[in-house]
Each structure stands twice: as C-alpha cells, then as structure tokens.
C-alpha positions as CSV (number, residue, x, y, z in Angstrom):
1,X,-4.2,-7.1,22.9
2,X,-1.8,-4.2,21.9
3,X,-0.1,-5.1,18.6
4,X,2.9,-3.3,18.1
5,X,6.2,-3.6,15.3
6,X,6.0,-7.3,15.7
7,X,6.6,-10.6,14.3
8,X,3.1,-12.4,14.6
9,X,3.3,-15.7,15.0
10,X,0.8,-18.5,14.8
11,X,0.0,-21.5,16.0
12,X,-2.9,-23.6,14.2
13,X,-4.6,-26.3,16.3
14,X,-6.1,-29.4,15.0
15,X,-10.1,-29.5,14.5
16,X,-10.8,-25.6,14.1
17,X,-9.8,-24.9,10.7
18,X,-9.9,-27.5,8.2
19,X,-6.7,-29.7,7.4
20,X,-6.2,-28.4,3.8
21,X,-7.6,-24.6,4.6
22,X,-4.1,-22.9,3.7
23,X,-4.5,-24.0,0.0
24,X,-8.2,-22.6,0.3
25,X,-7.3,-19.3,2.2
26,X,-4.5,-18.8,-0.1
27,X,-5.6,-19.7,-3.2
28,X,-9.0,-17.6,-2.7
29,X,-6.7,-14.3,-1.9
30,X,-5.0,-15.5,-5.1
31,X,-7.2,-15.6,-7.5
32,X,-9.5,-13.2,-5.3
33,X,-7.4,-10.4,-4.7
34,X,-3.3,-10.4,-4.7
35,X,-3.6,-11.2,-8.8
36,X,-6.3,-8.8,-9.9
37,X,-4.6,-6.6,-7.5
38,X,-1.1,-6.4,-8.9
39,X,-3.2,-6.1,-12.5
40,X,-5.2,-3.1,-11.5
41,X,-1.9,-1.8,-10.3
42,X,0.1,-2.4,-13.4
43,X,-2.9,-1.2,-16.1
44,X,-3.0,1.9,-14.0
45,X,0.7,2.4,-14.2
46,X,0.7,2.0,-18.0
47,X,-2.1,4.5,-18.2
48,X,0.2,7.1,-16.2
49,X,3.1,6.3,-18.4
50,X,1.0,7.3,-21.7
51,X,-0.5,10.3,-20.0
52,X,3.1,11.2,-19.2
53,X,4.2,11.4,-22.4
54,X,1.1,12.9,-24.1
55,X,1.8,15.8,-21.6
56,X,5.5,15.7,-22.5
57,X,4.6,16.2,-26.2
58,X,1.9,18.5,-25.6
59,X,2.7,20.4,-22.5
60,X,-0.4,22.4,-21.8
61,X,-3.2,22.7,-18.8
62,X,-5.3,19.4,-19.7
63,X,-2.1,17.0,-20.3
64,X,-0.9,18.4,-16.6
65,X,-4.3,17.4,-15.3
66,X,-4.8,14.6,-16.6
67,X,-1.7,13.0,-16.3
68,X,-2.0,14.6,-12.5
69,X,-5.1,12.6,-12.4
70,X,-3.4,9.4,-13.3
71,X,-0.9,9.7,-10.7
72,X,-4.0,9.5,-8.7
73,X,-5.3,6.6,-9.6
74,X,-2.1,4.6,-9.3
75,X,-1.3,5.9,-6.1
76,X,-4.8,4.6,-4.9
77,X,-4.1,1.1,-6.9
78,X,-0.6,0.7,-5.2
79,X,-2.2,1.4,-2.0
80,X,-4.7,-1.3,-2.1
81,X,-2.0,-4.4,-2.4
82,X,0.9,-2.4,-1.0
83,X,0.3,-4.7,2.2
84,X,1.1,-7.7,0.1
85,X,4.8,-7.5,1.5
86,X,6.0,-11.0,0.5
87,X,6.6,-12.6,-2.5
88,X,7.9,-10.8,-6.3
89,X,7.4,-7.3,-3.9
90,X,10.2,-7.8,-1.8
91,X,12.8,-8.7,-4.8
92,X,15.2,-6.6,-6.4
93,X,13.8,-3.7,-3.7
94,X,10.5,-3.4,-6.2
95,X,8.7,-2.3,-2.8
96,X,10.6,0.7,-1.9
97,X,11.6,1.5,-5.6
98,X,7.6,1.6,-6.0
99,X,7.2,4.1,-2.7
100,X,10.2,5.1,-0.9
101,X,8.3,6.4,2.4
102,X,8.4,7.8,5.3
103,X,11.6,9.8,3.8
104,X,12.6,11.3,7.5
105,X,15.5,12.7,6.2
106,X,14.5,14.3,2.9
107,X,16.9,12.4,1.1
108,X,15.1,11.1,-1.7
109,X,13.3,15.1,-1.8
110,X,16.9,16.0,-2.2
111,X,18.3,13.6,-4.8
112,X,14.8,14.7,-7.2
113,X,15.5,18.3,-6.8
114,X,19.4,17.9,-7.4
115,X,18.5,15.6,-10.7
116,X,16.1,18.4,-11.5
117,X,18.4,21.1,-10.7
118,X,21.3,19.5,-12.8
119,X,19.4,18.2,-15.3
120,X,20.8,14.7,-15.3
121,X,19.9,12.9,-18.1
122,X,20.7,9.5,-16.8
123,X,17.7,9.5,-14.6
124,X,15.4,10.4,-17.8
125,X,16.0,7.4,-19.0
126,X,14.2,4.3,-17.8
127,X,16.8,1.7,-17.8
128,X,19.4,3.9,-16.0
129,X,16.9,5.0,-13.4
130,X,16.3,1.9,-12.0
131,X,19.6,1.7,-11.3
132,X,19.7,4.4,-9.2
133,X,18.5,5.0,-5.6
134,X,15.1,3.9,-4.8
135,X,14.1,6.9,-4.0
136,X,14.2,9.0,-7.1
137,X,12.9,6.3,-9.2
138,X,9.1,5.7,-7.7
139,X,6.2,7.5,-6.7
140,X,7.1,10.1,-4.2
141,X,9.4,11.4,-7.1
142,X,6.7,11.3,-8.9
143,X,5.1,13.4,-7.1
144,X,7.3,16.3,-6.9
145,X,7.8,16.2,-10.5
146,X,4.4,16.6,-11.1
147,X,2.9,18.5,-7.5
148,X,6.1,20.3,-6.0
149,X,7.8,23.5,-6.5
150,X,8.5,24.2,-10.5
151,X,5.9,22.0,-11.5
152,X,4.2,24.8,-13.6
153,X,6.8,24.4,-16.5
154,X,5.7,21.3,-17.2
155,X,2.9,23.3,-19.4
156,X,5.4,25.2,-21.0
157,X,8.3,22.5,-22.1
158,X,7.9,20.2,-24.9
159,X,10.0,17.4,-23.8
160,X,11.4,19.5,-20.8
161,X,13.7,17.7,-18.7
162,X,11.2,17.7,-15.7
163,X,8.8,15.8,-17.6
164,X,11.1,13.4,-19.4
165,X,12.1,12.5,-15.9
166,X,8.7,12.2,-15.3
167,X,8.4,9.8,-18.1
168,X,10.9,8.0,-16.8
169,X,9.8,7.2,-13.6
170,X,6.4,6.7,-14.7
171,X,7.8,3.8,-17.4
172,X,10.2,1.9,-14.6
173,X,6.9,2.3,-12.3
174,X,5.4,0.3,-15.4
175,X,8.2,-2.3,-15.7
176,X,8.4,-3.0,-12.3
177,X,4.0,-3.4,-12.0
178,X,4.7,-5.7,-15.4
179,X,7.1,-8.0,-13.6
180,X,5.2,-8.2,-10.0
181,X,1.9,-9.3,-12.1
182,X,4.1,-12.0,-14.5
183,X,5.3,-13.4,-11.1
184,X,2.0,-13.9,-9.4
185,X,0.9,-15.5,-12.7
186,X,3.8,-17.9,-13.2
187,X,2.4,-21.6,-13.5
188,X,4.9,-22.4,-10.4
189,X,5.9,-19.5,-8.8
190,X,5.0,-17.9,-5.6
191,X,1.3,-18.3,-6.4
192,X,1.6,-22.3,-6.1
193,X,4.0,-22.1,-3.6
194,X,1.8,-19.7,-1.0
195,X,-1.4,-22.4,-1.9
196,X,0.3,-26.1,-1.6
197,X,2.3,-26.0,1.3
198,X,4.1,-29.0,2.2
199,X,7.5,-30.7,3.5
200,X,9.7,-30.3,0.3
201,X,8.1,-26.7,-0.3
202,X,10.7,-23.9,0.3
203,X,8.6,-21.1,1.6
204,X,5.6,-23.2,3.3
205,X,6.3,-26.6,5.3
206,X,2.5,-26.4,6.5
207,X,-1.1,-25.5,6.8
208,X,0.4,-23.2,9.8
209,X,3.1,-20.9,7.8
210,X,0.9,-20.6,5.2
211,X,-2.4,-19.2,7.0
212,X,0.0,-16.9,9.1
213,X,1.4,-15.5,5.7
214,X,-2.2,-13.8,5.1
215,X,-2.6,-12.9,8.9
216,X,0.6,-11.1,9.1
217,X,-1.1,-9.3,6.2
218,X,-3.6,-8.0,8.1
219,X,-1.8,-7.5,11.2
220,X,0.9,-6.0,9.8
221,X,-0.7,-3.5,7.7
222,X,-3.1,-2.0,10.4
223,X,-0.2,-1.2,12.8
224,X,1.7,0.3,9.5
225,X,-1.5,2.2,8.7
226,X,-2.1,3.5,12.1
227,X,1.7,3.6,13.8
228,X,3.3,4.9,10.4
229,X,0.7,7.0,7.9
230,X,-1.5,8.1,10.7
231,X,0.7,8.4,13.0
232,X,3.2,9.9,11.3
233,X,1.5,13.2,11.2
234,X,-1.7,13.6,12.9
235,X,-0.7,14.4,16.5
236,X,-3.3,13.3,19.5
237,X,-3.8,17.1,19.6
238,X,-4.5,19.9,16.8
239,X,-1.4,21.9,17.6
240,X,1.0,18.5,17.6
241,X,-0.1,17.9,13.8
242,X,2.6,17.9,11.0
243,X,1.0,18.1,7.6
244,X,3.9,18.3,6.0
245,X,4.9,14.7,7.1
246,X,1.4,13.5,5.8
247,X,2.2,10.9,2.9
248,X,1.0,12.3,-0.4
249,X,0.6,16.0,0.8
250,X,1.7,17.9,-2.1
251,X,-1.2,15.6,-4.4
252,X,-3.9,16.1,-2.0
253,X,-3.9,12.1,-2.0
254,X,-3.2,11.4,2.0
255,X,-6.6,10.2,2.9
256,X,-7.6,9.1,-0.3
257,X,-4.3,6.3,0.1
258,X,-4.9,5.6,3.3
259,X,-8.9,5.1,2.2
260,X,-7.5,2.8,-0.5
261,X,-4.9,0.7,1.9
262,X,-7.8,0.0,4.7
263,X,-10.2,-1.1,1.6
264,X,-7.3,-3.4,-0.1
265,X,-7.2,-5.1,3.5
266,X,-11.2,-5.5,3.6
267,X,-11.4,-6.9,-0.1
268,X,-8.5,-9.0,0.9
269,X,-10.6,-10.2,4.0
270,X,-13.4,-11.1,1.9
271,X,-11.5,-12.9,-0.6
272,X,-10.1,-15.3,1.7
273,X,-13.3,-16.1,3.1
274,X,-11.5,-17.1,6.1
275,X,-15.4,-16.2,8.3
276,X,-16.4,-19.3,6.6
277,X,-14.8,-21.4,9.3
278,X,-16.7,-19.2,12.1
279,X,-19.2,-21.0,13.9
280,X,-22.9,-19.8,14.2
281,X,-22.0,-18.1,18.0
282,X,-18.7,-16.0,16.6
283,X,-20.5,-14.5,13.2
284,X,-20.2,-11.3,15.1
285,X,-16.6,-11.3,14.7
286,X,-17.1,-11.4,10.7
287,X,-19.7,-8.9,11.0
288,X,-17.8,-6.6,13.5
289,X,-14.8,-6.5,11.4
290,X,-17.3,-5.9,7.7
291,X,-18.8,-3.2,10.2
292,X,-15.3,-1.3,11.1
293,X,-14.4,-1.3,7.9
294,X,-16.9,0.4,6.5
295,X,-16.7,2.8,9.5
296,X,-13.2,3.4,8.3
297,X,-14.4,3.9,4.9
298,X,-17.2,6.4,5.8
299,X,-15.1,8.9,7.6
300,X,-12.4,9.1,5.5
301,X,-14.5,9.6,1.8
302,X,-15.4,12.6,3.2
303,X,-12.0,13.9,3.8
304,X,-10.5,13.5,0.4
305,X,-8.8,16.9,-0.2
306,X,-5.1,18.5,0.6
307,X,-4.3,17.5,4.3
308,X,-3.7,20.6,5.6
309,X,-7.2,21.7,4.7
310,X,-8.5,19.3,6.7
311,X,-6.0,19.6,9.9
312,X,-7.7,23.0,9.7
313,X,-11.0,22.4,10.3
314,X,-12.1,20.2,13.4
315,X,-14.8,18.0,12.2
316,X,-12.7,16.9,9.3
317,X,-9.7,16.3,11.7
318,X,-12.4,14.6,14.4
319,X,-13.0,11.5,11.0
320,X,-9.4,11.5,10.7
321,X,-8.8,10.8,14.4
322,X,-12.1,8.5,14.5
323,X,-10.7,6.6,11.2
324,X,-7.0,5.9,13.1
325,X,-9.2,4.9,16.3
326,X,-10.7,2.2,14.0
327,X,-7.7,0.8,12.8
328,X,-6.9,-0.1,16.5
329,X,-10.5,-1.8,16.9
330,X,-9.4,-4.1,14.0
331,X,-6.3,-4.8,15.2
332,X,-7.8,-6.7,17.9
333,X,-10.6,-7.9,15.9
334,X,-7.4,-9.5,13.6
335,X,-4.9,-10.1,16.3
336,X,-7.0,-11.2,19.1
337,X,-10.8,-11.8,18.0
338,X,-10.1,-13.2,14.8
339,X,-7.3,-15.6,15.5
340,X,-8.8,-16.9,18.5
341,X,-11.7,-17.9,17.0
342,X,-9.4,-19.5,14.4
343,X,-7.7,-21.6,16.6
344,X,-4.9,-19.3,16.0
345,X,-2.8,-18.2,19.2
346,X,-1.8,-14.7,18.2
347,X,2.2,-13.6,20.2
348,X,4.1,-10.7,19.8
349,X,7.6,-10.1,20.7
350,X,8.6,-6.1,20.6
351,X,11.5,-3.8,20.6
352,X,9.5,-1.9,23.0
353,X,8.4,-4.4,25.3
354,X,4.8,-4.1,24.9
C-alpha cells in the first residue's frame, strides 16, 4: 500500500481490539510518551534559554559552544514529539512558531537577516516576538543566529543585538514548551479527552476516532519524514542532491533530527503497547516493525555530522538512502500490516490520485 499526503481513516471492527482499548492505547502514549515528551522538550528549552544568556553576558568561545550545544539538544527533543500534531500543538500556531520548515521561499531566512540587519529591537524582546511572524520567532531562526553568516560576533558583543535576539527566541521557545506541557497535564484537558472517548466528548465520539488519532501519528509522520525531510533534499541520484535544502544544515543537526523523529515514533510505538492485541501468528509484525526501526537507527548514528559532508562521500549517502528506504517499509508495516492485524481498514484519498 502506497501512503501518500492523506487523511487516514479507520475503521475498528468488533472482537479484534478490545471494547475499551482507546482509553488504554491513549492513556499508555499519555503517560508513556506525549507527557514526558513535551517535558524533555520544555527542560531542554529552558536550558537553551540560560545558555543564551550566559553567552550574551559573557560572549566568548565556550558560551558559543555551549549554548550551540544546547540548541542541539532541543532540536533533537522537539524532533522526538514534533509528530504529536494534535492537541495544545496546533493552538495559537505553537507548531510552526516552534519550526517554521521547509521555508521554500526564504522568507523566514529573510525576515532574521532584515531584523539582524536593522537591528530591530522589538524582536529582542520575548513578548513582542511572539507576535510577530512564525518564522523569526522559532528554531530555524535560531539557527541562523547562532550557525549562519555573522555568527562569529556573538563572541565579541556583550549583549549584542544578535544574541539578545537570540535570547529572545530562545525564551518564547521556552514559553511556548511551558504552555504545551501545562496543557497535557491539565486534570481535563486534552489528556482526558484523547483517553475517555464517548458520545458527549467533543473531540472523540468513540473507541474508533480515538485509536485512529495515534495511527495518524505514525502514518503521518513517516510520509513527512520520508516525502518532506528526506525528500526534500536527498535526490534518487548523487548529482540531484540539494544540501542546502537539508533541514538543520547550517548546525550539522539533519540526520541527527531526523534520527530523533523516527526514535520519538518507535518510543511512541512501544508506549502504546498496541502489539499487545497481536495474536501469537502476527508477532512478526511487532517484531518487524522493533526490527526497522532499529535499522533506521543504525544507519543514521553513523551519519551525524554537516550534510554536505556526508552527500560527499557514498557510503555515508548509501545509510541515508537505506534509512529513507526504511521509512517506506514501515509505512506499510503501519498503514497496511499493522492496521490490518488491528482490525483496522487503512484508506487514503490523495491529491495525486495514488
């Protein structure tokens, strides 16, 4: 089964998973995984935010790495529940203020360097920065700030406009984190919602809408993981690669982002512990699925350095291409295997017609 930029949609029949196994499936990725997700994401943003301003205070070598070094790690903790694409994400745009991405155009490149250029001091402030467009206000910013062209001064410039910006971002990234991880942990908020579906529920009439909820999870974010960060600039050829379209290029973070998205999909898969409901004959499925994952894993650890390093040499491009060609195998383990083992009848409808 092809998946392609579709809506999934599921249909649960009676006997194969049990009557109450939304409020299991959901509250496992709960408490398993969406919450100590979102918590990982927000301490890690907090610990970019002080980094940030030790390095605007003292602007030398160490406070660039290690606040460089903390962009890292919060890149790598978004990644991991950046496929959570429902719930206190999708609200007040937190998702694209957070990563505004793939930026075909430039424009968000060209709002930072214009608010760099002009020194704006309304976007190095916090609470007017998150008023203004998504994309000068989240991590790809961030990234030029601290990775692109000019970024040197930053060891140079006690409380240089470049890095107050920086600061900036870095404390709205922290606000917004702080708000996502309240929601989830709100008594009777989207948490309960998601794991007691039922008739006078507003998001989830039934057992149906809410098991699809965590499918669409995984289907969703293997076709954005192999259709829009692989895709987008590893060619089927050497000479058709575009490293400069690579997500996180100027960091050296591509692979290691995509490492953390396809691991935040297999913790998620474990924390639902929807292989439970497999009988003895379909284990394989469970085990197929564990196995591609790690397969996924393996070849990309061993490409974690600046993209276009890697383009360069063939066996490191040969794990990026084997790595893409694995997220296909578990789309079908997901969107095909998976669901029909489930009870779950997988259909697509597509722009394309596929």
């Amino acid at each position: 089964m092809k998946l392609t930029s579709a809506t999934l949609i599921l249909t649960l029949f009676a006997g194969i998973l049990p009557s109450n196994a939304s409020n299991a499936v959901a509250s496992h990725a709960i408490d398993g995984f969406v919450r100590p997700g979102y918590a990982a994401f927000h301490k890690a943003t907090g610990s970019l935010r002080d980094d940030m301003a030790e390095l605007c205070s003292t602007p030398d070598e160490p406070s660039r790495s290690s606040a460089q070094a903390a962009f890292i790690n919060t890149v790598e903790a978004w990644a991991r529940v950046e496929n959570i694409r429902f719930g206190p994400v999708t609200e007040h745009n937190r998702h694209d203020r957070i990563l505004f991405w793939p930026d075909r155009r430039s424009i968000g490149l060209k709002q930072v360097q214009a608010a760099l250029a002009e020194e704006d001091e309304t976007a190095a402030e916090p609470g007017p920065l998150a008023g203004k467009s998504v994309a000068m206000q989240g991590l790809g910013a961030l990234e030029f700030v601290l990775f692109g062209t000019g970024s040197d001064e930053l060891t140079s410039k006690e409380n240089g406009y470049r890095c107050r910006y920086g600061l900036a971002i870095a404390s709205n990234l922290d606000a917004i984190a702080g708000e996502i991880e309240a929601e989830w942990r709100a008594p009777n908020g989207i948490a309960s919602l998601w794991a007691n579906p039922g008739s006078d529920n507003p998001l989830y009439r039934d057992d149906t809408e809410a098991v699809t909820e965590v499918f669409n999870v995984f289907v969703h974010g293997l076709e954005m993981i192999r259709d829009v960060r692989f895709n987008g600039f590893l060619g089927d050829t050497a000479e058709e690669d575009k490293p400069k379209l690579a997500i996180f290029w100027r960091s050296g973070a591509t692979a290691a982002s995509i490492r953390a998205d396809l691991a935040g999909l297999a913790d998620l898969y474990d924390a639902t512990t929807l292989s439970a409901s497999l009988s003895d004959d379909q284990k394989w499925i469970a085990d197929s699925i564990r196995f591609e994952f790690a397969n996924a894993d393996g070849a990309l650890r061993t490409v974690e350095e600046p993209i276009d390093s890697v383009l360069k040499d063939p066996a490191k491009r040969k794990k990026l291409d084997y790595a893409r060609l694995v997220t296909s195998s578990l789309s079908d383990l997901f969107g095909d295997r998976l669901a029909g083992a489930l009870g779950l009848t997988a259909g697509f409808s597509s722009l394309d017609g596929d």
